[in-house]
C-alpha positions, 0 to 999 in steps of 0.5 A: 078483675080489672083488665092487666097491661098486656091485655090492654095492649091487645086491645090497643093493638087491635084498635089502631090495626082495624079502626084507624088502619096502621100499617103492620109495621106500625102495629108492631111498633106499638106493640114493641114499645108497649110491651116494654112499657108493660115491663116497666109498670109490672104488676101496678093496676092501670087505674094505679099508673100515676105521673110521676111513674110516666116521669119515671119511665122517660127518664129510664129510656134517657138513661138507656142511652135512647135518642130524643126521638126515640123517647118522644116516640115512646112517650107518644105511643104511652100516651096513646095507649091510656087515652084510649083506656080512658075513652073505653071506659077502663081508666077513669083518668090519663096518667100522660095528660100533665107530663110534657117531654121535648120535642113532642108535637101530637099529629092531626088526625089525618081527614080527607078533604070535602072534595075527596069524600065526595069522589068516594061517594061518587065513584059508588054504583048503586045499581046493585044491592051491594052499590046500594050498601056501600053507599048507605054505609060510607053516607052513615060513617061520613054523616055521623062519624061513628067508629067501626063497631058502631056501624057493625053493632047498627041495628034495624031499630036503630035506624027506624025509631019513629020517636027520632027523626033524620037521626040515628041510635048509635051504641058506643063504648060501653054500651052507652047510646047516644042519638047523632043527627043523619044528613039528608045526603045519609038518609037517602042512601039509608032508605035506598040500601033498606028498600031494595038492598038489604032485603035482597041480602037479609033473604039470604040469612036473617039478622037484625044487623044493618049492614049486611055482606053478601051472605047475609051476614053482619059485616065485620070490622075487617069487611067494612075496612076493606070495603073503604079502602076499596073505594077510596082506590076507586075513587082515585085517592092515593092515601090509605083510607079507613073507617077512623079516616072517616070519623076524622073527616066529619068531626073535621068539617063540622068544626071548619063549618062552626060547629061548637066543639062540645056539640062534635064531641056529642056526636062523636061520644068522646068522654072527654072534650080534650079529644075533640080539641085536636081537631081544632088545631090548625094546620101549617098550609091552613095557618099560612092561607089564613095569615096571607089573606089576613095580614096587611104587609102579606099581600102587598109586594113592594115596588 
């Protein structure tokens, strides 16, 4: 039986909530917005949701005497909803990729600068089991871009796969595997936490998992979240951190350091390299650096 609207939206909701780390007001934003949206499709199947029904619905909000923005918004949170459908696996095709409505620019996935991660990385004491842990986990987010239950669902022979070097087993969605490179920097604090951390909290109570709490037990989505956020407060980093910060992050840096693109959507496990491409959009203060330094007649003051 195929998954209805409303527990789609569930899903979506916990998605943004503990992965990409929205405020509550923004959670129950989307929820709003996607309850109406459910409303409006009724009993269709999700696979069955087409364009012109999109179209449709716009022009209903339109009709409603809804603002501009107020439809851009709605439109947007739409469009967000079934691309992740489609990178879960439930949809094979995103009924928002063709409808254009005014005034819709998608925003860039926020990611911290090489700077920042380093003060994260930094601001780390390893000299405890706990230290040892945050640190292989932040170095193995950063390093492969992994989502949050990813990370939670790595387990030891994963990590240890004589057949593979300095890279790692990842579980993505739909239980598909794929095999991501791990940075030397990663590897490291890998084989440090593994060597004296982790035995100290696998003593505790035993699991296959990776990364483990201070119990000994898996850490849960919610753990690592608060665990990231944590540092990053540490670190002195005003902006909110979360796991899907850290994805953002490296699919960031590798294209800024000439990764081709289809190779960052390999790492990441996007079904699609639309996804991927967002990363490649430039930024206003990116766009203007590069104009300066580039263009003959931006330099050159006039006497």
């Amino acid at each position: 039986m195929s998954l209805g609207c409303p527990d789609a939206v569930d899903r979506f909701v916990r998605f943004v909530a503990l992965e990409q780390g929205r405020s509550t007001h923004t959670v129950a934003a989307y929820r709003r917005d996607l309850r109406r949206w459910c409303d409006f499709v009724g009993e269709r199947a999700l696979s069955d949701i087409d364009t012109a029904h999109v179209s449709e619905y716009l022009s209903v909000l339109r009709a409603a005497g809804l603002a501009q923005s107020s439809v851009t918004r709605a439109f947007s949170v739409v469009r967000s909803f079934h691309r992740f459908l489609v990178d879960e696996g439930l949809i094979s095709r995103d009924p928002t990729g063709s409808v254009l409505t005014p005034n819709t620019v998608a925003k860039l996935p926020k990611a911290l600068s090489v700077d920042e991660i380093a003060r994260m990385l930094d601001s780390i004491d390893t000299s405890t089991e706990i230290g040892l842990r945050d640190s292989a986990l932040l170095e193995f987010l950063y390093s492969t871009g992994a989502r949050v239950s990813e990370a939670v669902s790595l387990s030891l022979d994963d990590v240890l796969d004589e057949a593979i070097r300095d890279a790692v087993i990842v579980t993505g969605k739909g239980n598909k595997q794929r095999i991501v490179p791990l940075g030397s920097y990663a590897r490291r604090a890998l084989e440090a936490y593994l060597v004296r951390g982790r035995p100290v909290l696998a003593s505790r109570k035993g699991s296959a998992a990776v990364f483990l709490g201070a119990r000994g037990n898996p850490l849960s989505r919610q753990m690592i979240f608060l665990i990231i956020r944590q540092v990053a407060e540490r670190a002195g980093i005003a902006a909110v951190v979360s796991p899907h910060t850290m994805r953002h992050s490296c699919a960031t840096h590798l294209l800024q350091g000439g990764a081709d693109i289809r190779v960052v959507q390999e790492i990441l496990g996007h079904s699609s390299v639309a996804t991927t491409q967002i990363y490649t959009r430039v930024t206003p203060d990116a766009l203007s650096e590069a104009y300066r330094a580039a263009h003959p007649r931006a330099q050159i003051s006039r006497k």
